[in-house]
C-alpha positions in Angstrom: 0.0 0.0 0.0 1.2 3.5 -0.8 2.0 6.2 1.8 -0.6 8.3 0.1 -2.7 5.1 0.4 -2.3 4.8 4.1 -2.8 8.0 4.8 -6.0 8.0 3.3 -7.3 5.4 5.4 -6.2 7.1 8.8 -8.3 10.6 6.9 -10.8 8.1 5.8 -11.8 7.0 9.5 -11.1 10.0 11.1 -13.6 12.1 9.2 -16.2 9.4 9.6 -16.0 9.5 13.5 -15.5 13.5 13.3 -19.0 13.9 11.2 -20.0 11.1 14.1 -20.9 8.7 10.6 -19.0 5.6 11.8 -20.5 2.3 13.1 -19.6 1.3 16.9 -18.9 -2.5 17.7 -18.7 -3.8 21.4 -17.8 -7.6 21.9 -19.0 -9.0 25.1 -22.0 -7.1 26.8 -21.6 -7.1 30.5 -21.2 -4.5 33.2 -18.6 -2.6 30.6 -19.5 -3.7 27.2 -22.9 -2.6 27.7 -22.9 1.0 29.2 -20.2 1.9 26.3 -22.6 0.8 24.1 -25.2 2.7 25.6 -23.4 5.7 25.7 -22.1 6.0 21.7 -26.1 5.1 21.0 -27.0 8.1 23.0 -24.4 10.1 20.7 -26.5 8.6 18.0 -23.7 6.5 16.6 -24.8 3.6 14.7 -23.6 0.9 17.5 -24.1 -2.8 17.6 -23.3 -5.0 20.6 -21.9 -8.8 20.4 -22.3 -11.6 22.7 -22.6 -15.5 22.4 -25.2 -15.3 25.5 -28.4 -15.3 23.7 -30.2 -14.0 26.3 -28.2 -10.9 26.8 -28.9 -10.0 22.8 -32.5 -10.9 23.7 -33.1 -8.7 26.5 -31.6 -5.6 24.6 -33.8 -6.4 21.6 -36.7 -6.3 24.1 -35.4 -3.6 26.1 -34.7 -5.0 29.4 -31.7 -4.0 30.8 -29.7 -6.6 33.0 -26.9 -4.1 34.1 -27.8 -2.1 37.2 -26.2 0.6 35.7 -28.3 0.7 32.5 -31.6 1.6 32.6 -34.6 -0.3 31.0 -36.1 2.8 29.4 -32.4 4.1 27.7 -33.0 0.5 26.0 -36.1 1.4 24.7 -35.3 4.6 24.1 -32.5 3.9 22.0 -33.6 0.8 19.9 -33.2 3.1 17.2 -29.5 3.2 17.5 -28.5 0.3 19.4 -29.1 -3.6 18.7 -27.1 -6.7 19.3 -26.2 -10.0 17.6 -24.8 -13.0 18.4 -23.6 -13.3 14.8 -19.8 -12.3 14.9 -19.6 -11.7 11.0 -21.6 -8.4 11.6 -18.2 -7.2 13.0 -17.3 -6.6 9.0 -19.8 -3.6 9.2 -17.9 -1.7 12.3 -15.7 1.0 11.7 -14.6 0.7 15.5 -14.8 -2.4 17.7 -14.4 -2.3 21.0 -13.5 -6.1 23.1 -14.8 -6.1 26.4 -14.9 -9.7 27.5 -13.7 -11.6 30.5 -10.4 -12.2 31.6 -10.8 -14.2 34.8 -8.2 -16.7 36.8 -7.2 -20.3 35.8 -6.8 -22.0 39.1 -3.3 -21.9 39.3 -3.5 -17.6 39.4 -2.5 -17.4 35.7 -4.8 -15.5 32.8 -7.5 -17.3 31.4 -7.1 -15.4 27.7 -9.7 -17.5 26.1 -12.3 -14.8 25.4 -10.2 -12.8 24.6 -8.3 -14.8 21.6 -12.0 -16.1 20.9 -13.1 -12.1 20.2 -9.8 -11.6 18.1 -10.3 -14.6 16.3 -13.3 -13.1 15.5 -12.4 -9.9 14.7 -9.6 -11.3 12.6 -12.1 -13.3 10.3 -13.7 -10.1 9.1 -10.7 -7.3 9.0 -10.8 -5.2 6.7 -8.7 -1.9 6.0 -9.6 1.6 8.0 -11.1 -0.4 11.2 -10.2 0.6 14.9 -9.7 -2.3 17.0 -9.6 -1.4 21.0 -9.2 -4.2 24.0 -10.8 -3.0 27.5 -10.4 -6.1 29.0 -8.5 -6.1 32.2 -4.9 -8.0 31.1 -1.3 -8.7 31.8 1.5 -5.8 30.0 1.9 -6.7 26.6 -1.0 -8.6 25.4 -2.1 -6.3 23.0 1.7 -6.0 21.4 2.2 -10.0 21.9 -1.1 -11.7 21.5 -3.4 -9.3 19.6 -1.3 -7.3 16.9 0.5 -10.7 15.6 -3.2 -12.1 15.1 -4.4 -9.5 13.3 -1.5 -8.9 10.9 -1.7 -12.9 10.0 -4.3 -11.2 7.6 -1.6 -9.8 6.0 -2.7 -6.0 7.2 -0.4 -3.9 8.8 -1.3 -2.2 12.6 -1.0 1.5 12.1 -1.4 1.6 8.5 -4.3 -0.1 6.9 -5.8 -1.0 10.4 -5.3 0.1 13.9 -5.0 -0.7 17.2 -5.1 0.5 20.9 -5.6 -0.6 24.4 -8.0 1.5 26.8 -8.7 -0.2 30.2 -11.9 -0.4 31.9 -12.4 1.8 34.7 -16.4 1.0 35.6 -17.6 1.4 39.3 -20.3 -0.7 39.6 -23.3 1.4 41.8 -21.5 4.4 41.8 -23.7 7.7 41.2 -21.2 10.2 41.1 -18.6 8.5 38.6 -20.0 6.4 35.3 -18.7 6.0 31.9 -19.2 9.6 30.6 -17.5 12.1 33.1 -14.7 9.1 34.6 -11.2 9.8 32.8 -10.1 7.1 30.2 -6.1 6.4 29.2 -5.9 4.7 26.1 -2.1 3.7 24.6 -2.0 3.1 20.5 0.0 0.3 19.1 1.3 3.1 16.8 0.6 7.3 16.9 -1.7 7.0 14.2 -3.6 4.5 16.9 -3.5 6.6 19.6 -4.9 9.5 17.4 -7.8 7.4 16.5 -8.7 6.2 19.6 -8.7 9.4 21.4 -10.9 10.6 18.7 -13.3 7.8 19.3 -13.2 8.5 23.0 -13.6 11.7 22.8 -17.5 11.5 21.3 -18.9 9.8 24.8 -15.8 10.5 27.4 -15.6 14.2 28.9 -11.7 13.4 29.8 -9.6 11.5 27.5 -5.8 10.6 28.9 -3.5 9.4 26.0 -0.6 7.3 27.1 2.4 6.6 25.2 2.0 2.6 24.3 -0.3 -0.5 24.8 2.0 -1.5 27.7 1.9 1.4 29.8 -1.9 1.6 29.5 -2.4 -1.8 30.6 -0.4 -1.1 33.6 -2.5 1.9 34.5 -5.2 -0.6 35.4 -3.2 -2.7 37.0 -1.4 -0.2 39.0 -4.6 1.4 40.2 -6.2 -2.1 41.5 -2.8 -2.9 42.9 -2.9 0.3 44.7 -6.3 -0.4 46.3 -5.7 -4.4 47.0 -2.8 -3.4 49.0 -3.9 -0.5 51.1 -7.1 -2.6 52.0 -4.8 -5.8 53.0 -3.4 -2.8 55.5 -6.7 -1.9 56.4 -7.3 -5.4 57.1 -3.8 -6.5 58.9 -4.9 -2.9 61.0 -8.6 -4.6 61.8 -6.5 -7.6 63.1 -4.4 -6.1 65.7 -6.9 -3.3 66.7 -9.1 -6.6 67.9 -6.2 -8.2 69.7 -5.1 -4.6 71.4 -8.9 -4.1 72.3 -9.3 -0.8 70.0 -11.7 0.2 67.2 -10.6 0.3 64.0 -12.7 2.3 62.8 -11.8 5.0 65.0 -8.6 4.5 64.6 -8.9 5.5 60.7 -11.5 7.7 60.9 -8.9 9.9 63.3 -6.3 9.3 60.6 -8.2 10.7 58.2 -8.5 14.1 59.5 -4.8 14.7 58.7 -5.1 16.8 55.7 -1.6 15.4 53.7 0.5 12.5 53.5 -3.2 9.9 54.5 -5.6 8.2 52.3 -8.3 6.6 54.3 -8.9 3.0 53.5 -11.4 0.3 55.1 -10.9 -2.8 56.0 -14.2 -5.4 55.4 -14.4 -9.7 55.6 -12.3 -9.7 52.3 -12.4 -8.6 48.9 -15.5 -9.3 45.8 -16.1 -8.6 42.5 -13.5 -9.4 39.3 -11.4 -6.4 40.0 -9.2 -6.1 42.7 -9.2 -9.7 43.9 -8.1 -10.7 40.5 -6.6 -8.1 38.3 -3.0 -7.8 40.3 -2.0 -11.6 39.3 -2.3 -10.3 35.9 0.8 -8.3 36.8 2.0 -10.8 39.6 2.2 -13.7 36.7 3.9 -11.5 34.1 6.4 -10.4 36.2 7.4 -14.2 37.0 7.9 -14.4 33.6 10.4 -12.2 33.8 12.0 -14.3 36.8 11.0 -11.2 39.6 8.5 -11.9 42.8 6.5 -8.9 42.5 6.4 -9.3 47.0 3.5 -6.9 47.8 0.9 -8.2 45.4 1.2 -12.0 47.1 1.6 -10.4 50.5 -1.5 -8.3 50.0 -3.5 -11.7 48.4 -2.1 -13.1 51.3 -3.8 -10.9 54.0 -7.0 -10.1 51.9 -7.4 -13.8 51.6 -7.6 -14.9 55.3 -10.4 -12.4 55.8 -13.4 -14.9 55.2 -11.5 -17.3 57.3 -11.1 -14.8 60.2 -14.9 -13.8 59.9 -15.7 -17.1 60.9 -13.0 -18.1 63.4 -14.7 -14.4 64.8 -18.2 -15.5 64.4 -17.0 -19.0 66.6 -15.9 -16.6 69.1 -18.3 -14.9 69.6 -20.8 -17.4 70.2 -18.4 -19.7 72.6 -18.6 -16.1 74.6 -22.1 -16.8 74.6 -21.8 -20.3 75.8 -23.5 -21.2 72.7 -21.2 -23.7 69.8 -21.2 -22.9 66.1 -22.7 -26.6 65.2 -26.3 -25.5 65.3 -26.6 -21.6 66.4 -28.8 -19.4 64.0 -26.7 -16.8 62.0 -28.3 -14.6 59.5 -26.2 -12.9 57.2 -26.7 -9.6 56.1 -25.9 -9.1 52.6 -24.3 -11.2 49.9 -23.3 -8.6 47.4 -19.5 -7.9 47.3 -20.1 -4.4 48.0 -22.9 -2.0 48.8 -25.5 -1.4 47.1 -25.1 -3.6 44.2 -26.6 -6.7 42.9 -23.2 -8.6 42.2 -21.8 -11.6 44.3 -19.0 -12.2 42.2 -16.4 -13.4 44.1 -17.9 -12.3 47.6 -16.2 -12.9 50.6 -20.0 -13.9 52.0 -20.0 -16.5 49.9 -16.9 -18.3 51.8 -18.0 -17.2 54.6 -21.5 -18.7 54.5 -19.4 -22.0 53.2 -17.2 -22.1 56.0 -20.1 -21.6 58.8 -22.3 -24.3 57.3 -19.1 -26.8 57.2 -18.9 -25.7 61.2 -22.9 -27.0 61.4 -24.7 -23.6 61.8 -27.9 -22.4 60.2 -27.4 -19.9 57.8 -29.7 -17.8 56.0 -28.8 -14.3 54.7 -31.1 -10.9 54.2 -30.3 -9.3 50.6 -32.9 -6.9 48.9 -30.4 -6.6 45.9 -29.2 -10.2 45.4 -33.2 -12.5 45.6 -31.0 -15.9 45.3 -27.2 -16.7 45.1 -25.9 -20.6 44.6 -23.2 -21.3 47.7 -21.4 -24.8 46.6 -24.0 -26.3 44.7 -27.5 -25.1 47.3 -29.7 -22.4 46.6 -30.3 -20.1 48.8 -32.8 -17.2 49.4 -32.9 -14.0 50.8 -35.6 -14.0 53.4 -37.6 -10.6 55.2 -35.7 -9.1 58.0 -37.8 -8.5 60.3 -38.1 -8.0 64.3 -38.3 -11.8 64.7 -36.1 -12.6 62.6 -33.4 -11.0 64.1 -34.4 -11.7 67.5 -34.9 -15.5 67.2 -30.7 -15.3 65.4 -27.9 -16.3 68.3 -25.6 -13.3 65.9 -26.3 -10.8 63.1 -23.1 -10.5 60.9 -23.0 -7.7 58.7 -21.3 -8.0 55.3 -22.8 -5.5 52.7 -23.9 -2.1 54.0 -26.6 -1.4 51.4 -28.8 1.5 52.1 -32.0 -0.4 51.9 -31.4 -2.1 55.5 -32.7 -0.3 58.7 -29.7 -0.5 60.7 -31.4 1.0 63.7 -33.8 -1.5 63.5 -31.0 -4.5 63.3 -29.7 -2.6 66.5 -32.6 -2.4 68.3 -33.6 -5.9 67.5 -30.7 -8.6 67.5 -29.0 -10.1 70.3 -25.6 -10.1 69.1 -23.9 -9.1 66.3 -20.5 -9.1 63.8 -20.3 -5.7 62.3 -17.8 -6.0 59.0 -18.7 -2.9 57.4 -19.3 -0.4 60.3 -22.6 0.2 59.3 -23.7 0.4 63.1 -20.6 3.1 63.5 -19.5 3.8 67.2 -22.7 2.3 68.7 -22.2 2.0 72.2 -24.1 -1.0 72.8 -22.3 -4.3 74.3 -24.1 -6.3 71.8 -22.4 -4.9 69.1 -18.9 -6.3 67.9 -16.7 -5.0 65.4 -14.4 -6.4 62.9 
C-alpha cells in the first residue's frame, strides 16, 4: 500500500467519526461492554453489541436491561441506534470495535485469555482496511503488542497503517452515582501514533476526559497499577482490623482519626475480604507476568495473602463470639446480612459472604442471609434465598453479621432488635451498645 494510500485510510476514519458517521462494535456485553454501548447510541452512533449469550442480545432487543447501571427505558429509548447480535460476521460492518470480555483466573492464578483470543479470532475473520480495533479487558502488560497485533496482521494488514490498534482499560464502578462511563477519565495507549490518534478521537465522542498514554503496555499497567494500589492499602486496612481486635481498639476510630490529617493519609477500610473481578483478581495479571520475567512482584502476594484470610477470620470471629455466649457454632442461627460484594449492588462475584457462609455451614450452623439486591445466590452447589428481615427474625438469630452495608437495611432497626452481632462494614458506627462487635 502507498503512503498516500495509508494516509487516506487514517483521513478516511477520522472524518467518519468526526462527522459522528461511523459504526460502533462492542464484543462482550456485560457491566462494561454494555454502558459503552449505551453511551455511543446516545451520541446517535450507529452501535451494535456482540455476545454469544443469547439472552443478553435478547433482553436488549426487548429492552430490558440486565446491568444495574443501564436503565430499561435508555434500551427502549434507544432501539433506534442500538441492537445486538450474536452473529460475529456483523463485526465486517464496524468502523470501530471495541473487546470487552472476561479475563478471569485459571486455578493456578495465571490469565485465562480465552475470550479474549475467541473475540480476536473473530475480529480477525472479518478485517478489513480503516477499522479501529480497541481491547478493554483487564490484562497482563503486553497482550495487546504480543497476542493481539501478531493475530491481526496474519491477515496480512499492517497495525498502524491499513488498520489500527489500541488498548483503553476499563475503569467501571459498579453502583456508583457520582462517577460512570461519561464524566470518569479514560487512558488509552496506541499500538502506533496514528492509533493513539484514532482512539482518542473515538473516545472523545462519549468520554468528557480522554488521557493518551504513550503505548499499549503502559496503558495496561495503569489498570493494573490502580487495583494494585487499592488491593494493598485494603490488606493494610485489614492486617490494621486484626491487631486493633487483639489490642482491644476500634478500628474504625482509629482511621476515621487518621483521616483528619489533611496530607500524607488516604483513608482506606478494612471489610471480611475482597469481591467482585477487579481487585481480587486483576493484580495476578501483573504478579504472573512479572514471573515471567524471573522477579516476585512481594506486595501483590503479600496483599493476596492478607486479603485472603479475611473470610477465614470472619468465621473463626463469628466462633468466638458465640463460645462467649456459651453457645457452639454446630447449630446456632446466623443470618447474614448481605451477599453482594459491596454495597449497594446486585453482584456476588467473588464475595467474601459467599466463603464465609461456606465455612459456617461446614462448622454446622444455620445460615440464611437478608439481601434486597441479590433475591438468590448458589453457595457450593444449594440455593439459597434472601428472606424478610424483620423484628423476629433478628431476634430468634444467636448473631447478626453484617457483610454489605446497602442502604435499603434499617440499621437501627437491626440494633434495636438482634442479640448479638459481627459488624464487618461499620454500618452500626461507634454504637455504644455491648451487643455490638466489630471487625
Amino acid at each position: 500500500m502507498s503512503t498516500k494510500m495509508k494516509e487516506s485510510t487514517k483521513k478516511y476514519l477520522t472524518e467518519r467519526i468526526q462527522n459522528r458517521s461511523f459504526s460502533f462494535g462492542v464484543i462482550g456485553l456485560g457491566y462494561v461492554g454494555l454502558p459503552l454501548a449505551v453511551e455511543f447510541a446516545k451520541q446517535g452512533v450507529r452501535t451494535t453489541g456482540f455476545d454469544i449469550d443469547e439472552s443478553k442480545v435478547e433482553n436488549i432487543g426487548r429492552g430490558k436491561s440486565y446491568i444495574q447501571d443501564v436503565k430499561s427505558q435508555d434500551l427502549s429509548d434507544l432501539s433506534e441506534h442500538l441492537t445486538a447480535s450474536t452473529n460475529m460476521s456483523g463485526l465486517a460492518d464496524m468502523d470501530v470495535i471495541s473487546i470487552c470480555v472476561p479475563t478471569p483466573l485459571n486455578k493456578t492464578k495465571d490469565p485465562n485469555m480465552s475470550y479474549v483470543f475467541s473475540a480476536i479470532q473473530s475480529v480477525k475473520q472479518t478485517l478489513r482496511p480503516g477499522q479501529l480495533i480497541i481491547l478493554e479487558s483487564t490484562t497482563y502488560p503486553g497482550t495487546t503488542e504480543e497476542l493481539l497485533k501478531p493475530i491481526l496482521e496474519e491477515t496480512g494488514l499492517v497495525i498502524g497503517e491499513d488498520v489500527f490498534l489500541a488498548f483503553s482499560p476499563e475503569r467501571v464502578d459498579p453502583g456508583n452515582t457520582k462517577y460512570h462511563t461519561v464524566n470518569t477519565p479514560k487512558v488509552i495507549g496506541g499500538s502506533t501514533e496514528s492509533c493513539t490518534d484514532l482512539a482518542k478521537l473515538t473516545y472523545e465522542v462519549v468520554i468528557n476526559t480522554v488521557v493518551p498514554v504513550s503505548s499499549t503496555s503502559t496503558a495496561e499497567l495503569v489498570k493494573l497499577y490502580e487495583n494494585m494500589f487499592r488491593a494493598v492499602n485494603i490488606a493494610l486496612a485489614n492486617e490494621m482490623a486484626i491487631m486493633c481486635n487483639k489490642l482491644g481498639v476500634s478500628v474504625w476510630e482509629v482511621i476515621e482519626a487518621a483521616a483528619t490529617k489533611p496530607f500524607g493519609f488516604m483513608p482506606f477500610y478494612p471489610g471480611p475480604g475482597l469481591g467482585g473481578h477487579c481487585i481480587p483478581i486483576d493484580p495476578h495479571y501483573l504478579s504472573w507476568k512479572m514471573k515471567t520475567l524471573n522477579y516476585d512482584a512481594k506486595f501483590i502476594g503479600l496483599a493476596a495473602e492478607v486479603n485472603q484470610s479475611m473470610p477465614g477470620y470472619v468465621v473463626e470471629r463469628v466462633t468466638g463470639l458465640l463460645n462467649d455466649r456459651k453457645k457452639a457454632v454446630n447449630g446456632s442461627k446466623i443470618t447474614v446480612m448481605g451477599v453482594a460484594y459491596k454495597q449497594n449492588i446486585n453482584d456476588s462475584r467473588e464475595s467474601p459472604a459467599i466463603e464465609i457462609i461456606s465455612g459456617l455451614k461446614k462448622r454446622g450452623a444455620e445460615v440464611q442471609y437478608h439481601d434486597s439486591y441479590i433475591p438468590q445466590c448458589k453457595i457450593q452447589g444449594e440455593t439459597f434465598s434472601s428472606v424478610p428481615c424483620t423484628p423476629d427474625l433478628l431476634a430468634s438469630s444467636d448473631l447478626v453479621l453484617i457483610l454489605a452495608a446497602h442502604d435499603t437495611v434499617d440499621w437501627d432497626a437491626v440494633l434495636a432488635h438482634s442479640t448479638c452481632i459481627l459488624d464487618t462494614r461499620n454500618c452500626l458506627g461507634q454504637a455504644s451498645d455491648d451487643k455490638v462487635n466489630r471487625l
